[in-house]
SELUMKOL-288142 format. One line per field, with one value per atom (N, C-alpha, C): x, y, z. Coordinates in Angstrom, 2 decimals. Example, Ala and Ser with C-alpha at 12.3 -4.5 7.8 and 13.67 -1.06 7.14 Angstrom:
2
px	[13.19 | 12.30 | 13.20 | 12.85 | 13.67 | 12.90]
py	[-5.69 | -4.50 | -3.30 | -2.25 | -1.06 | 0.03]
pz	[7.80 | 7.80 | 7.80 | 7.08 | 7.14 | 7.87]
***
This chain:
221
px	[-77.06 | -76.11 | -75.10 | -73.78 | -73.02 | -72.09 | -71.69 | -71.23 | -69.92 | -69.05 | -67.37 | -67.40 | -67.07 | -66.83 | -66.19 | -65.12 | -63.83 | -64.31 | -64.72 | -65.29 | -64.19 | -63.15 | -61.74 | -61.46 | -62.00 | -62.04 | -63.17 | -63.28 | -64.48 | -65.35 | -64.50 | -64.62 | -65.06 | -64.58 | -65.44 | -66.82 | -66.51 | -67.85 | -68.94 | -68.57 | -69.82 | -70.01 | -69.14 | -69.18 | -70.53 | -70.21 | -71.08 | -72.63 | -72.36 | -73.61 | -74.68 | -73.52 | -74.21 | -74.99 | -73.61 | -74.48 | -76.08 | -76.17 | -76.86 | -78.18 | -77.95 | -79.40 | -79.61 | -78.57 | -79.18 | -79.95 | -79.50 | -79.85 | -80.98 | -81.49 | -82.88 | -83.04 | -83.23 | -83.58 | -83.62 | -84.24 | -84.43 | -83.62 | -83.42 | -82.39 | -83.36 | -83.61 | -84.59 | -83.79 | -82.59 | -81.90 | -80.58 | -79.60 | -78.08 | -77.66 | -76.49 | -76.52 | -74.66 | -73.99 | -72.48 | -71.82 | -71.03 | -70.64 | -69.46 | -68.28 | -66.81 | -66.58 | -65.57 | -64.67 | -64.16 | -62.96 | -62.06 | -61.10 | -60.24 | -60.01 | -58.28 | -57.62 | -56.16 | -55.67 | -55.00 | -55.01 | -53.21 | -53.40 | -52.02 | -51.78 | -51.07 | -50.60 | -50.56 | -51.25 | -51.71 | -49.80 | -48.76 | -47.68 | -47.35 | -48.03 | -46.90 | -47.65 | -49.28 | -49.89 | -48.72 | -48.71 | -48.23 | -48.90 | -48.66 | -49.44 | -50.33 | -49.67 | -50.47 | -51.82 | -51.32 | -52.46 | -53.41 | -53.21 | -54.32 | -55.48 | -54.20 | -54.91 | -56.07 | -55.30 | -55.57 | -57.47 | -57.12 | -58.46 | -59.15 | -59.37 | -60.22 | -60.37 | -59.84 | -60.66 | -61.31 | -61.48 | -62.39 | -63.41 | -63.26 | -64.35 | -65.30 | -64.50 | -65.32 | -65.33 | -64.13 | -64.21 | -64.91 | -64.64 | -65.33 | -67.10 | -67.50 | -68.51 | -69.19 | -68.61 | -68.88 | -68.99 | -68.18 | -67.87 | -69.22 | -69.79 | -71.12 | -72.17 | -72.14 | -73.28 | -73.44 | -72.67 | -72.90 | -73.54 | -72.68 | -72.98 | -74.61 | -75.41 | -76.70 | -77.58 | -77.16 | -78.44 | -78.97 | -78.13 | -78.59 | -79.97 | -79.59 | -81.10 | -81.87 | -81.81 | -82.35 | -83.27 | -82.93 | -83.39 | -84.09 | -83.57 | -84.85 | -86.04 | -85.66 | -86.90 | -88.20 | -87.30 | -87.72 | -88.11 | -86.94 | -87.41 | -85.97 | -85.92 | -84.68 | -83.84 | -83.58 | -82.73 | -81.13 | -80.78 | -79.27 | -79.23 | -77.96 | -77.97 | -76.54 | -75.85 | -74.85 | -74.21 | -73.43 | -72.78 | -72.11 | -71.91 | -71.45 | -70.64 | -70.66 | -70.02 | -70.54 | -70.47 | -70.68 | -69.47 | -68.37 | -67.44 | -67.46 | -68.50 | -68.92 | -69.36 | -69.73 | -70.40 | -69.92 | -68.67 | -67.93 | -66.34 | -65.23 | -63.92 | -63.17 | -62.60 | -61.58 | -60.06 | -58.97 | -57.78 | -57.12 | -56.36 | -55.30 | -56.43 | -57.58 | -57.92 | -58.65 | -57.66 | -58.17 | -58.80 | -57.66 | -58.34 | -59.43 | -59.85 | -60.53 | -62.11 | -61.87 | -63.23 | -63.27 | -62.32 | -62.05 | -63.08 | -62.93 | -63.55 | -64.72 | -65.41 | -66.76 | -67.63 | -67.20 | -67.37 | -67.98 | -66.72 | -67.12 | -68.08 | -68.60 | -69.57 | -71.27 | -71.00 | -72.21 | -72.58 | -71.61 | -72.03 | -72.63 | -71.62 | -72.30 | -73.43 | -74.06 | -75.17 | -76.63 | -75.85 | -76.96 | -77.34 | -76.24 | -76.60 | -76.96 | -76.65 | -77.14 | -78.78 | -79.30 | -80.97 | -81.63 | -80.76 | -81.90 | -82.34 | -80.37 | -80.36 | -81.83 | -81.49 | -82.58 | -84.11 | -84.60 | -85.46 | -86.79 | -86.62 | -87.57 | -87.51 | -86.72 | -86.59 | -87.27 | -87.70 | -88.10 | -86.99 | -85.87 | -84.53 | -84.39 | -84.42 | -84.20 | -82.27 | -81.97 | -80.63 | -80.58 | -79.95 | -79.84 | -78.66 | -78.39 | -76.82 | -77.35 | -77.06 | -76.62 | -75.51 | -75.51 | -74.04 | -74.10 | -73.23 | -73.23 | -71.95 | -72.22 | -71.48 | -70.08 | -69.64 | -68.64 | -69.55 | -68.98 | -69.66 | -68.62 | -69.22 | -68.31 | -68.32 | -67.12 | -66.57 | -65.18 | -64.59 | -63.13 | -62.51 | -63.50 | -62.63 | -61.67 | -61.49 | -60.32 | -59.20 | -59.61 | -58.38 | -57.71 | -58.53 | -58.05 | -58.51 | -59.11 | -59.21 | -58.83 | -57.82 | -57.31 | -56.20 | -55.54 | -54.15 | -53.87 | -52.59 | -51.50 | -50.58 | -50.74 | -49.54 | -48.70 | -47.33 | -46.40 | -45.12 | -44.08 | -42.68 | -41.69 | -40.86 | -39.63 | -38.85 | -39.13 | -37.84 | -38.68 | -39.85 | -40.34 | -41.07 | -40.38 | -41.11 | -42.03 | -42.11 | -42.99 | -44.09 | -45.13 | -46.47 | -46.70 | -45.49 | -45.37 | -46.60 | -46.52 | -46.62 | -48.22 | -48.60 | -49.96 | -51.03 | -50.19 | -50.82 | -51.69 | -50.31 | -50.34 | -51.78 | -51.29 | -52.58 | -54.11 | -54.24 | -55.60 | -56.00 | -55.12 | -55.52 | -55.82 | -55.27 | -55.60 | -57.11 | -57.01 | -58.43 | -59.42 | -59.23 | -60.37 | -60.60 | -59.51 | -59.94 | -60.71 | -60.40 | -60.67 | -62.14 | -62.52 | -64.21 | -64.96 | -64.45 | -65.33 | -66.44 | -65.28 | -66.25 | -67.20 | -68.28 | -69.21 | -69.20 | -69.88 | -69.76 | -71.36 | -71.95 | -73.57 | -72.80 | -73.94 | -73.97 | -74.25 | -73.54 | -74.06 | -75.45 | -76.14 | -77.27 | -78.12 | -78.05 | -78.42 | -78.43 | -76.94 | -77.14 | -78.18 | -77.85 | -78.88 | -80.21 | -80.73 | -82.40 | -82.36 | -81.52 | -81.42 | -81.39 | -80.80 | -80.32 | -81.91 | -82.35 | -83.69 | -84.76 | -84.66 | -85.66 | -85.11 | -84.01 | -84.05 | -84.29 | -84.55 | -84.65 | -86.23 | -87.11 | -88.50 | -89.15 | -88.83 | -89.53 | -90.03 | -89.86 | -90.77 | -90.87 | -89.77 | -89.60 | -88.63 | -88.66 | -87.53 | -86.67 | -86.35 | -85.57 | -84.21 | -83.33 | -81.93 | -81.00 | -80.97 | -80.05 | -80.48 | -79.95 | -80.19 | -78.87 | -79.45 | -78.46 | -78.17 | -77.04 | -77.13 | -76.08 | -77.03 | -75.99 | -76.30 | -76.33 | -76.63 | -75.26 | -74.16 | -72.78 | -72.68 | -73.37 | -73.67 | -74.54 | -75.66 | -76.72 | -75.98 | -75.37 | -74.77 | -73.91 | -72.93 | -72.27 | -72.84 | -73.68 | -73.89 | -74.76 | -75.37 | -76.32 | -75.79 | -74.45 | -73.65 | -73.55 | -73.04 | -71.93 | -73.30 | -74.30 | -75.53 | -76.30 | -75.44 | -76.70 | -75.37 | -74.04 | -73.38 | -72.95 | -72.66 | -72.25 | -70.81 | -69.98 | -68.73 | -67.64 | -67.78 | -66.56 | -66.73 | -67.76 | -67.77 | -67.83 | -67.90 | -67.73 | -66.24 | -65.55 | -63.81 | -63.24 | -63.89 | -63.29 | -63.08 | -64.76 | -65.06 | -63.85 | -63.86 | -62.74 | -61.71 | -60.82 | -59.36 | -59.36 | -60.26 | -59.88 | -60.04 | -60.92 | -60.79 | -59.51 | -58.81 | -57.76 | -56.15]
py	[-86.84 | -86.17 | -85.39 | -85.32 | -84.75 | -83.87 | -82.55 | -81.77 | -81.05 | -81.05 | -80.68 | -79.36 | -79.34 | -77.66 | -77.64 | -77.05 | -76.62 | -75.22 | -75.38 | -74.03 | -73.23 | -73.56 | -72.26 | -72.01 | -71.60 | -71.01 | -70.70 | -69.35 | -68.83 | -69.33 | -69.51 | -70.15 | -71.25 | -72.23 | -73.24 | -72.96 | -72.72 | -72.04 | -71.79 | -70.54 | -69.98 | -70.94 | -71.90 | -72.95 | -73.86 | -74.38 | -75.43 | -74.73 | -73.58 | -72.79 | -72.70 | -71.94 | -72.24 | -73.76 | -74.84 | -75.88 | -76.27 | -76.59 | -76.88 | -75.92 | -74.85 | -73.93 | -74.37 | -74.47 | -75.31 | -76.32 | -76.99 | -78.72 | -78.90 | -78.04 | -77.82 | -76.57 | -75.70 | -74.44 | -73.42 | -74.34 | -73.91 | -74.61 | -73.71 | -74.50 | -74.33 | -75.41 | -74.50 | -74.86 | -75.50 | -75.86 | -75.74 | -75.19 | -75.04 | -75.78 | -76.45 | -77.47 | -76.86 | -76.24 | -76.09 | -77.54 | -78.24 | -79.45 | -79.27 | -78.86 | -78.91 | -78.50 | -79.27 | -78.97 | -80.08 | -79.54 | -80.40 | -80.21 | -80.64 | -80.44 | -80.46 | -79.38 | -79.18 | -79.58 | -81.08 | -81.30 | -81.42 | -80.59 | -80.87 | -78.88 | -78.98 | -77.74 | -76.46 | -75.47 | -74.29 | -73.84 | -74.02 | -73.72 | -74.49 | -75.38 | -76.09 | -75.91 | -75.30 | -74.76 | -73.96 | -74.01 | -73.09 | -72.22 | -71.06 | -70.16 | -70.68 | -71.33 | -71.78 | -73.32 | -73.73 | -74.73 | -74.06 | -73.13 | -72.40 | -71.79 | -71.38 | -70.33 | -71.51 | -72.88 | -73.82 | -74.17 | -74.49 | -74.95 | -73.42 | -72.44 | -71.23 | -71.10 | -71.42 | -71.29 | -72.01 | -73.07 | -74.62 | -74.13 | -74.11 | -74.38 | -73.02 | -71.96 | -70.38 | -69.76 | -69.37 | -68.62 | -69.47 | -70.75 | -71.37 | -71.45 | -71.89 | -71.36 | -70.10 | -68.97 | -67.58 | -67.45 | -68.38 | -68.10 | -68.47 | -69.73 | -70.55 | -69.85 | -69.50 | -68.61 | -67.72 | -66.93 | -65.44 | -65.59 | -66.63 | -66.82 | -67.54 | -68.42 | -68.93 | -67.90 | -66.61 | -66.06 | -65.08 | -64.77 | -63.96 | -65.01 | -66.06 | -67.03 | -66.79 | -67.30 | -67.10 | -66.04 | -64.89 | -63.47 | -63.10 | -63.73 | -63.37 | -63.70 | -65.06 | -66.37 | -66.06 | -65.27 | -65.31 | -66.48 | -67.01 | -69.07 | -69.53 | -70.63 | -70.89 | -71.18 | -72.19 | -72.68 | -73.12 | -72.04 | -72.26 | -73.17 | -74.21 | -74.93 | -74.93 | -74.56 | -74.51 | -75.67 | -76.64 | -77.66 | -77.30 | -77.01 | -76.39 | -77.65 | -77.23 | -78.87 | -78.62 | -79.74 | -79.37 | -78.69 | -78.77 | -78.09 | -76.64 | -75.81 | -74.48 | -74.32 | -75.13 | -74.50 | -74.83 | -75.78 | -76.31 | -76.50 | -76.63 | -76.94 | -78.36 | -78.42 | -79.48 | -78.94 | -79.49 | -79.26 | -79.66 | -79.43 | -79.68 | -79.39 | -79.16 | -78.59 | -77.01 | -75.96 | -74.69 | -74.19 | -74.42 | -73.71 | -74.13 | -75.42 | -76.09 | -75.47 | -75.25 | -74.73 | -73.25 | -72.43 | -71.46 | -70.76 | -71.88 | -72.32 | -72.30 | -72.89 | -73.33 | -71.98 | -71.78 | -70.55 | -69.94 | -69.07 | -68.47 | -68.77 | -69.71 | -70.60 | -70.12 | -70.46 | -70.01 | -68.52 | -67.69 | -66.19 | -66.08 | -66.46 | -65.85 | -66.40 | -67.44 | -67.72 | -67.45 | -67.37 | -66.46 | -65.19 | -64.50 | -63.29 | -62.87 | -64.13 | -64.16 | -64.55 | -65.02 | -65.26 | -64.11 | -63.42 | -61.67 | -61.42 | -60.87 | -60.40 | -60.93 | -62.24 | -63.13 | -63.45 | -62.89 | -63.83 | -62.74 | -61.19 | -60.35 | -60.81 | -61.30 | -61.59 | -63.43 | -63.81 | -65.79 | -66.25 | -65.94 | -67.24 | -67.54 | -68.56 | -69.25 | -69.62 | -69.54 | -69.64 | -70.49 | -71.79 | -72.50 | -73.35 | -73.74 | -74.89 | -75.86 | -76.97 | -77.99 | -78.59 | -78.77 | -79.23 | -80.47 | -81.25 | -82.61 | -82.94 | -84.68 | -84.66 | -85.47 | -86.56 | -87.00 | -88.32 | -88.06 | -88.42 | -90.11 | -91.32 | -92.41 | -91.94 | -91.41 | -90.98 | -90.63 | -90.68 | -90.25 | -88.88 | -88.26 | -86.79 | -87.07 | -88.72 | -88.75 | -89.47 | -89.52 | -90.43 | -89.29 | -89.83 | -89.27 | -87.35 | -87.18 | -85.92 | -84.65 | -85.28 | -84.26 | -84.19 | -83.03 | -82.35 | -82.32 | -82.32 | -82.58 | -81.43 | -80.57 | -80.05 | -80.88 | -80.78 | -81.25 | -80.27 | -80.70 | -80.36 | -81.43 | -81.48 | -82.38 | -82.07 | -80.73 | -80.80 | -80.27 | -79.74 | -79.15 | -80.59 | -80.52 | -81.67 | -81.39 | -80.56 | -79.97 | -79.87 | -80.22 | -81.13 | -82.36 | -83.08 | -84.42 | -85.38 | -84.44 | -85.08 | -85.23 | -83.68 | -83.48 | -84.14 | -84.25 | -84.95 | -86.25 | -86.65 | -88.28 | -88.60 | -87.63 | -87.27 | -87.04 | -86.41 | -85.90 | -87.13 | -87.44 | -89.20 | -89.80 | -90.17 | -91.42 | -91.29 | -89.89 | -89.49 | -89.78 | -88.91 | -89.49 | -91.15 | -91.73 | -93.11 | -93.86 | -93.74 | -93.87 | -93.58 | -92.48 | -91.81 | -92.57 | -93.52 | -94.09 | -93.78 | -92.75 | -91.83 | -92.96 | -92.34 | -93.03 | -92.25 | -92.92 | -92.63 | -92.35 | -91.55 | -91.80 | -92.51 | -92.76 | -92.93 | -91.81 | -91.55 | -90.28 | -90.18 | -91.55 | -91.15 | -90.81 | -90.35 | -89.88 | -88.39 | -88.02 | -86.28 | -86.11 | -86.84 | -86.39 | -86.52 | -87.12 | -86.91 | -85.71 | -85.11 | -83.96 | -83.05 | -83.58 | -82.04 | -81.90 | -83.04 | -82.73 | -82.43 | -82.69 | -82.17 | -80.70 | -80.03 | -78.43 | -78.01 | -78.95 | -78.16 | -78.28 | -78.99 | -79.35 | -78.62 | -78.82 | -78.13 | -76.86 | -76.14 | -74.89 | -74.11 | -74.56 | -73.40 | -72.31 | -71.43 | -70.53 | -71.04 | -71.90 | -72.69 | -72.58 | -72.48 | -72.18 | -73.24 | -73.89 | -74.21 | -75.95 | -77.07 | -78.70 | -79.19 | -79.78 | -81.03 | -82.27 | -82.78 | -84.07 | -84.82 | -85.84 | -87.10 | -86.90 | -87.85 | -87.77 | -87.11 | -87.36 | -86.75 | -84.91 | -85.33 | -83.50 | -82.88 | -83.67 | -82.89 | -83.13 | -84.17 | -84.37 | -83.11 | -82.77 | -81.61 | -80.72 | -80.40 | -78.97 | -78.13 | -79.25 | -79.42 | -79.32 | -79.94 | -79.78 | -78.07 | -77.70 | -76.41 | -75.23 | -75.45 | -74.74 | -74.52 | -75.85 | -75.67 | -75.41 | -75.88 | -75.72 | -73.97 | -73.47 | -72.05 | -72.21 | -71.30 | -71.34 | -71.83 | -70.87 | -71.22 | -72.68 | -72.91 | -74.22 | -75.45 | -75.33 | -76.23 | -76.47 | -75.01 | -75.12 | -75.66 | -75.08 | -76.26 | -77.56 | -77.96 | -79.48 | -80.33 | -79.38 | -79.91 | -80.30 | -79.04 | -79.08 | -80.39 | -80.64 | -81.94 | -82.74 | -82.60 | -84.63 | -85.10 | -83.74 | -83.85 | -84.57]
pz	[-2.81 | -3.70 | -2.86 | -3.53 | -2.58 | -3.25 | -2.33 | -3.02 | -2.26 | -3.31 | -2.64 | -1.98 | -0.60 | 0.00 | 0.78 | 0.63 | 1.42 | 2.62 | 3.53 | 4.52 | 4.77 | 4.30 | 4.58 | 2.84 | 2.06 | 0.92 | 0.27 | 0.18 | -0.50 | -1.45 | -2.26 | -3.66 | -3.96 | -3.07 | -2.87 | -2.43 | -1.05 | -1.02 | -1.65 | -2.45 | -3.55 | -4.40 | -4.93 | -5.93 | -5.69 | -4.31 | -3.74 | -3.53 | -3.37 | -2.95 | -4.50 | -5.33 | -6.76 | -7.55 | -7.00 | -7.60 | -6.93 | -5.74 | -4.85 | -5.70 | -5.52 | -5.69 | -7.01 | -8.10 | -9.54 | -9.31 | -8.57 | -8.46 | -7.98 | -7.00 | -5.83 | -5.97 | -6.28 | -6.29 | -5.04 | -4.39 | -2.79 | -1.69 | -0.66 | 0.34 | 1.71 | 3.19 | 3.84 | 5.14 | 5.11 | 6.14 | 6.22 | 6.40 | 6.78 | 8.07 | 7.74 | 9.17 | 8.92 | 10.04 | 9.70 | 10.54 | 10.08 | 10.81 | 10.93 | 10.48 | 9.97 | 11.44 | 11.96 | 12.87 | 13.46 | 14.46 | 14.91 | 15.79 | 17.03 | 17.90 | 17.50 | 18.16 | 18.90 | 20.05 | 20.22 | 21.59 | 22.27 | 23.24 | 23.96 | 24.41 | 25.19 | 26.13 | 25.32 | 25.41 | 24.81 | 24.71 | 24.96 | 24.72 | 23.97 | 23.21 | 22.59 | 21.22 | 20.77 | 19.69 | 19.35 | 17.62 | 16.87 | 16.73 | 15.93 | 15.63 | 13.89 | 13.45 | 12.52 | 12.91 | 13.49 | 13.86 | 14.37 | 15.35 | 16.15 | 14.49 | 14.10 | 12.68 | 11.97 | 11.94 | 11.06 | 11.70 | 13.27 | 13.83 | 13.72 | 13.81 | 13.78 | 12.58 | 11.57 | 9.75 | 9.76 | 10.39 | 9.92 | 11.05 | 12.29 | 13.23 | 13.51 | 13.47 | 12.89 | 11.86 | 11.38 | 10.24 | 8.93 | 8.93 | 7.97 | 7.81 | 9.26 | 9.62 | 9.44 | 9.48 | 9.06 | 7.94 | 7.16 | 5.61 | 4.90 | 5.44 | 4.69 | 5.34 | 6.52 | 7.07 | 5.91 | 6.02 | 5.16 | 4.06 | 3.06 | 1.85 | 1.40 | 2.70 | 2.55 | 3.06 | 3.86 | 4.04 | 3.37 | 2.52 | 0.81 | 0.70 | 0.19 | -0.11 | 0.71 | 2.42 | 3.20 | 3.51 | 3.20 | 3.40 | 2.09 | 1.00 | -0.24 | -0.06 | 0.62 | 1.23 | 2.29 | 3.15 | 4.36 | 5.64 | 5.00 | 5.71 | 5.69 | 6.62 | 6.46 | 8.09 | 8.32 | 9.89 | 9.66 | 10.29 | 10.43 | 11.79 | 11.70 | 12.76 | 13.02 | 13.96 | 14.11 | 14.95 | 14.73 | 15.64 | 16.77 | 18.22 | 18.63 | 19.38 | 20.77 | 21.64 | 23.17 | 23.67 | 25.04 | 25.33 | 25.11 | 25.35 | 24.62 | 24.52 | 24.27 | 25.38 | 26.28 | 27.72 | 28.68 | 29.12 | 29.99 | 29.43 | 29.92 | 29.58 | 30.27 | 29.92 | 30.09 | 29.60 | 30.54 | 30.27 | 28.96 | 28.00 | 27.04 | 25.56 | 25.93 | 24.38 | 24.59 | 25.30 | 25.01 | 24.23 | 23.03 | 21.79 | 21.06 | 21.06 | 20.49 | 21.68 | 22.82 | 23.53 | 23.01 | 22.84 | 22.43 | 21.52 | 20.10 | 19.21 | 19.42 | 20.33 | 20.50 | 21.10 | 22.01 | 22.42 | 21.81 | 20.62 | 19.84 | 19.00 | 18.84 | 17.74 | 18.57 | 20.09 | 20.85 | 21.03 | 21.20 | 21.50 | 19.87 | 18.73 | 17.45 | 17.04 | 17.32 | 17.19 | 17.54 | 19.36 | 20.10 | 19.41 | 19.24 | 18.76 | 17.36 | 16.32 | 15.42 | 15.15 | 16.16 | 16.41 | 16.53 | 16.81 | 17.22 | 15.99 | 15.25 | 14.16 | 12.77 | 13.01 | 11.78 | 12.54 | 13.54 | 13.80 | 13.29 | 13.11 | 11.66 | 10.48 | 10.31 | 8.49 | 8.53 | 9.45 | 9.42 | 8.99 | 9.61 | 9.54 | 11.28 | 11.30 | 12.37 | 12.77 | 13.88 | 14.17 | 14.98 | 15.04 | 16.90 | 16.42 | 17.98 | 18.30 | 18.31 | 18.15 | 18.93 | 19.33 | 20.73 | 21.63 | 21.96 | 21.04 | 21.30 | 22.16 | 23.28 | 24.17 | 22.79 | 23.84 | 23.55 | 22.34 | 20.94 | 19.98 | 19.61 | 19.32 | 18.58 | 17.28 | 16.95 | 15.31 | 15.35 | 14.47 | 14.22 | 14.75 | 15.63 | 16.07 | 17.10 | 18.04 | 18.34 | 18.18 | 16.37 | 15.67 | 14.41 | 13.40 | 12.32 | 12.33 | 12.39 | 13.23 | 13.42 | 14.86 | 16.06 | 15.45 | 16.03 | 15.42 | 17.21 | 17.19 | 18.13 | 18.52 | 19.58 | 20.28 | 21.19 | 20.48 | 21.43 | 21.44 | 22.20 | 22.22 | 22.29 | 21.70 | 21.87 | 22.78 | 23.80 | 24.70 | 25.71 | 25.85 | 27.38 | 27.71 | 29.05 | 29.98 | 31.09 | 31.12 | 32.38 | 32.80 | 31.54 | 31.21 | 31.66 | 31.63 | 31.37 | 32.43 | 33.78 | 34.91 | 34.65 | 34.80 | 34.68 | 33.56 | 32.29 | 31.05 | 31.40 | 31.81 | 32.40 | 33.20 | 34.43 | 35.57 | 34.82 | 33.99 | 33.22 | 32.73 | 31.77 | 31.30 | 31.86 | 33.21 | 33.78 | 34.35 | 34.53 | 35.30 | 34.47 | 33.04 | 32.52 | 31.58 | 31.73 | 31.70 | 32.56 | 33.90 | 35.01 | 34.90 | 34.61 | 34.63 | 34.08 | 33.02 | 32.23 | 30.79 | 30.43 | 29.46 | 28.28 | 28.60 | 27.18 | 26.52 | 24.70 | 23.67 | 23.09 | 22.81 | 22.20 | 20.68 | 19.86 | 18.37 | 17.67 | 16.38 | 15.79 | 14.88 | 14.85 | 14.62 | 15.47 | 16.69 | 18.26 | 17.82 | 17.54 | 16.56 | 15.67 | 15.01 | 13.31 | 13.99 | 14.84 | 14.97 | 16.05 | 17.15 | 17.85 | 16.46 | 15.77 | 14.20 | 13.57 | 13.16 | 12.53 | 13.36 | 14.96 | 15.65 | 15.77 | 15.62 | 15.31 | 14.06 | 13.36 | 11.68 | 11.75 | 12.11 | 12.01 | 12.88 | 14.54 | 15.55 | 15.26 | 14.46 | 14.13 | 15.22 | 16.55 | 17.80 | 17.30 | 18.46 | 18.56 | 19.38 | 19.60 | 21.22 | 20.28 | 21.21 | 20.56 | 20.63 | 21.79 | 22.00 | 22.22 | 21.67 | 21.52 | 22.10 | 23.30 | 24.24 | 23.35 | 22.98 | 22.16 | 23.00 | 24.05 | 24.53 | 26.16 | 26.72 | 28.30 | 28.94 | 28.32 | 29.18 | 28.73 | 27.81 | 28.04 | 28.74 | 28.77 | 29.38 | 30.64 | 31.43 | 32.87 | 32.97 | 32.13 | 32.69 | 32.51 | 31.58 | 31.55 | 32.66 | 32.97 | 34.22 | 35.36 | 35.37 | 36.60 | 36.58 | 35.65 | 35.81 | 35.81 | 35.04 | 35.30 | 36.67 | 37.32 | 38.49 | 39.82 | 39.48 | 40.41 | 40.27 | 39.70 | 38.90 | 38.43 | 37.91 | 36.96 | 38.30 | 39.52 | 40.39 | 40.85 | 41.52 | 41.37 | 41.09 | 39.37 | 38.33 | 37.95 | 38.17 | 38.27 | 39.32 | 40.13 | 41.63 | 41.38 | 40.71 | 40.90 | 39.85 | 38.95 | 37.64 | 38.20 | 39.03 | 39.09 | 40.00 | 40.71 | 41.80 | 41.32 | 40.46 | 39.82 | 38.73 | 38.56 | 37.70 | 38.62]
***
């Protein structure tokens, strides 16, 4: 069964929240999925696109958080799962804001585990790598300029590089069983690797440390 929710309006929100608890009474899993990437030169973001990706990928997120752990907390049960990205724990050039995003998705989660973990609500991420699905078609939203050229060179350069790399794709039913092994596992473990190119970088930048995970970046660019 499926149910309409807009994560950048309240109202929806509470709407979806209301039917759902009619329909099932009980809720024992929150999974936030909504998001989506800004790609191209942090100068060439508007101020509304930026606005546009931070309602959907946090604030929207914040919005459904809030509103399920009223249930949650009557309950005393209950796993929030937050979608995060590997790119919450590593960067890449031309989607700032979109790591930006993620970021923020990881500190509030972490720290939302303290908060819930007296009351039996459970909080964790999962950071999936580079997923086969439409986030780099229909999707992504686009910074550009019609008259600054001064990107031009470097753009080019990043692309080729990472064509060149050979990026793979997991399947997204590879997620959904990482998602239900955090909704089931009955751990406190926070944080779920989804995809070998994530676990590869994150591993890199974990084991190399931050300066030298930036080093390693800027040269292969």
């Amino acid at each position: 069964m499926l149910f309409a929710l807009d994560v950048t309006k309240q109202e929806s929100v509470d709407g979806a929240y209301d039917r759902i608890l009619k329909e099932f009474g009980s809720v024992d899993v929150l999974v936030n999925n909504a998001g989506y990437a800004l790609n191209g030169p942090f100068e060439f973001s508007t101020d509304e696109q930026i606005r546009r990706e931070f309602d959907v990928n946090v604030f929207g997120l914040f919005n459904v958080t809030r509103t399920f752990l009223k249930h949650f907390r009557e309950k005393r049960a209950g796993v929030v799962i937050n979608i995060s990205s590997m790119g919450g724990k590593i960067t890449f050039p031309l989607i700032s804001t979109y790591h930006s995003t993620k970021f923020a998705v990881e500190g509030f989660t972490e720290s939302l585990s303290y908060e819930l973990s007296a009351l039996g609500i459970k909080a964790k991420l999962v950071e999936p790598g580079n997923i086969a699905t439409d986030f780099g078609g229909r999707s992504l939203d686009i910074a550009k300029s019609e008259t600054i050229r001064d990107y031009d060179e470097f753009m080019k350069s990043f692309r080729s590089s990472m064509s060149k790399s050979g990026m793979k794709y997991s399947q997204p039913e590879m997620v959904a069983e990482v998602i239900y092994e955090a909704a089931t596992d009955n751990s406190n473990k926070l944080r779920y690797i989804a995809g070998e190119d994530a676990k590869q970088y994150i591993e890199i930048r974990e084991g190399q440390g931050d300066e030298a995970f930036v080093k390693s970046t800027r040269e292969r660019i």
